[in-house]
C-alpha positions as CSV (number, residue, x, y, z in Angstrom):
1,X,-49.0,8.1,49.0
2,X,-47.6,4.3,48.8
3,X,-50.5,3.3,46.6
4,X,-48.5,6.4,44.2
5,X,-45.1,4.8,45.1
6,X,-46.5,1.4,44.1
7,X,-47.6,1.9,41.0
8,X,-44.9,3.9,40.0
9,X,-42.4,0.9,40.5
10,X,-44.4,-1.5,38.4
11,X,-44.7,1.2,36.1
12,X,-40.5,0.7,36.0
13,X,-40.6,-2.2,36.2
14,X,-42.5,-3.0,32.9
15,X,-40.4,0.1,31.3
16,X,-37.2,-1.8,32.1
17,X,-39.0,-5.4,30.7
18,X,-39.7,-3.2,27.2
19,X,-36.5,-2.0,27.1
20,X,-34.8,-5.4,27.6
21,X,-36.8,-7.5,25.4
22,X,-36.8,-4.5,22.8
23,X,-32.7,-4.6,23.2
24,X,-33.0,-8.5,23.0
25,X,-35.0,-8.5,19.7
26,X,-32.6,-6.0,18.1
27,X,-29.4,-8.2,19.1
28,X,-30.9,-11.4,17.9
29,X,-30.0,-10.4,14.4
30,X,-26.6,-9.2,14.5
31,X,-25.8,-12.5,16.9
32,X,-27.3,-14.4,14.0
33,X,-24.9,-13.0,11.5
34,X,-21.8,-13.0,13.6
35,X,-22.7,-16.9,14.3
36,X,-22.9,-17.4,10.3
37,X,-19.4,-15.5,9.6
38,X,-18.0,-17.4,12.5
39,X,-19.2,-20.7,10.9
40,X,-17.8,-20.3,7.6
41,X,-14.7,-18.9,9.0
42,X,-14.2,-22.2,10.8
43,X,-14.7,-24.5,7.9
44,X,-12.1,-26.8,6.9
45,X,-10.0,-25.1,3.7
46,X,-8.0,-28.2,2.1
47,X,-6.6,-25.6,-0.1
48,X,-4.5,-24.1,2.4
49,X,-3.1,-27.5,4.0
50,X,-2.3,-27.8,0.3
51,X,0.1,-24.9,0.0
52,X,1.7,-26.0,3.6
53,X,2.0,-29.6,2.3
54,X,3.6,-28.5,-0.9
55,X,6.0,-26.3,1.2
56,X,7.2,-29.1,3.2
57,X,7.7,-31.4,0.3
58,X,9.8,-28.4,-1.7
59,X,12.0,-28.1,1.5
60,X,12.4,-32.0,1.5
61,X,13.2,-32.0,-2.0
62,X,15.5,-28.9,-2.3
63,X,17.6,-30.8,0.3
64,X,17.3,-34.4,-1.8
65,X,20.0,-35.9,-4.1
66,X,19.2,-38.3,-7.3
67,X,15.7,-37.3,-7.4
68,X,14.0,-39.0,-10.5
69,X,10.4,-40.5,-11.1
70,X,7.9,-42.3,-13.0
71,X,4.2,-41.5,-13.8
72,X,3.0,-42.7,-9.6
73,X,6.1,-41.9,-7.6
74,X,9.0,-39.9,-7.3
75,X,12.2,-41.6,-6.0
76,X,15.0,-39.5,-3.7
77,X,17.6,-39.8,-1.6
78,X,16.8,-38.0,1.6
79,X,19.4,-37.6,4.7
80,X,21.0,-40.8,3.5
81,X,17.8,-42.9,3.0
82,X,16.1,-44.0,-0.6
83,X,12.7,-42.4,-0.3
84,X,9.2,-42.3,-2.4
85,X,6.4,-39.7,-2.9
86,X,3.6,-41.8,-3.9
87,X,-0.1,-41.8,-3.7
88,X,-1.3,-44.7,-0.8
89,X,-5.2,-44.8,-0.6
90,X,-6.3,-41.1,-0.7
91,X,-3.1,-39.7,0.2
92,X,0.2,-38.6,-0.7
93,X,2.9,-40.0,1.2
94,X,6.5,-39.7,1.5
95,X,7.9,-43.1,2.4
96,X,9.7,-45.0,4.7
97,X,7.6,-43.7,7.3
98,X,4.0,-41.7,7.0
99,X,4.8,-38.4,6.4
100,X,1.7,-36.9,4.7
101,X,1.9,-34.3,2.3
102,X,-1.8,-34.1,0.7
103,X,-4.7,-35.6,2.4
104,X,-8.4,-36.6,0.7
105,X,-6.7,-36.9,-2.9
106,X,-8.2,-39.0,-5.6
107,X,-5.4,-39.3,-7.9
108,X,-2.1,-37.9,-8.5
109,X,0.5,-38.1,-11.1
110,X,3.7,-36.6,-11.9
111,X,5.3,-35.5,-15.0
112,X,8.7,-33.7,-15.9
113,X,8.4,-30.4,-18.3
114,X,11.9,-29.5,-18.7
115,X,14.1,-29.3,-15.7
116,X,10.7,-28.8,-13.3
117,X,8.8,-32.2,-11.9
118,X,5.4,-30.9,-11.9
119,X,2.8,-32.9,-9.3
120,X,-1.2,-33.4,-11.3
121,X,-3.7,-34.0,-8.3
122,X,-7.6,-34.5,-8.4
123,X,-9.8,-33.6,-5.4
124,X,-13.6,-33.7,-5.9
125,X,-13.5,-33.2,-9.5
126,X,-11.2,-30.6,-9.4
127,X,-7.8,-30.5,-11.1
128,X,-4.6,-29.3,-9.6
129,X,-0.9,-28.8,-10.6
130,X,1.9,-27.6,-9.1
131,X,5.6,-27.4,-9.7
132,X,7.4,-29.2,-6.6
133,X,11.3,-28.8,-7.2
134,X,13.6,-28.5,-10.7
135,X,15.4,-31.6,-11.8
């Protein structure tokens, strides 16, 4: 009767082993994929931090006076200070100080159509514009 007993726990035992690498080898998959989405969710979207720099710069701006520019800066009185938005190595910076509105920029330029100053950036090839505040 233990010899019965015996064998019938290895015979569990390997059942259990089955089942758990079986279970493992199904999960492997779908802990793959989750990784992958996870991944991508987690990269870096410049993009966004655009729209949030842009945000902060129209809130700066809709509280400015004597806002004017030229082609490579805009000039503004902000909270009693003379001001500049101007491109400084790769990014665009509102000065005195180093408050950074776009980061990893290769050019910028602005231009007035009408009553809007409208800000030209390239990143990576790419061409962007966007209306910052009306003149």
């Amino acid at each position: 009767m233990p010899a019965v007993m015996h064998g019938r726990r290895g015979s569990i035992f390997l059942t259990d082993l089955f089942l758990s690498i079986l279970i493992a080898i199904l999960l492997v998959p779908a802990t793959v994929i989750s990784v992958a989405v996870i991944h991508d969710s987690l990269r870096f979207n410049e993009e966004i931090q655009d729209e949030t720099g842009l945000v902060q710069l129209r809130q700066i701006l809709m509280i400015s006076y004597d806002i004017h520019c030229d082609s490579n800066t805009v000039f503004f009185e902000y909270q009693g200070r003379d001001c500049r938005l101007s491109q400084v190595n790769s990014h665009l910076i509102i000065q005195p100080g180093t408050q950074i509105i776009l980061a990893d920029i290769d050019t910028c330029m602005f231009e007035q159509e009408g009553n809007a100053l409208i800000l030209h950036y390239e990143r990576n090839g790419q061409t962007y514009r966007a209306a910052i505040t009306s003149l």
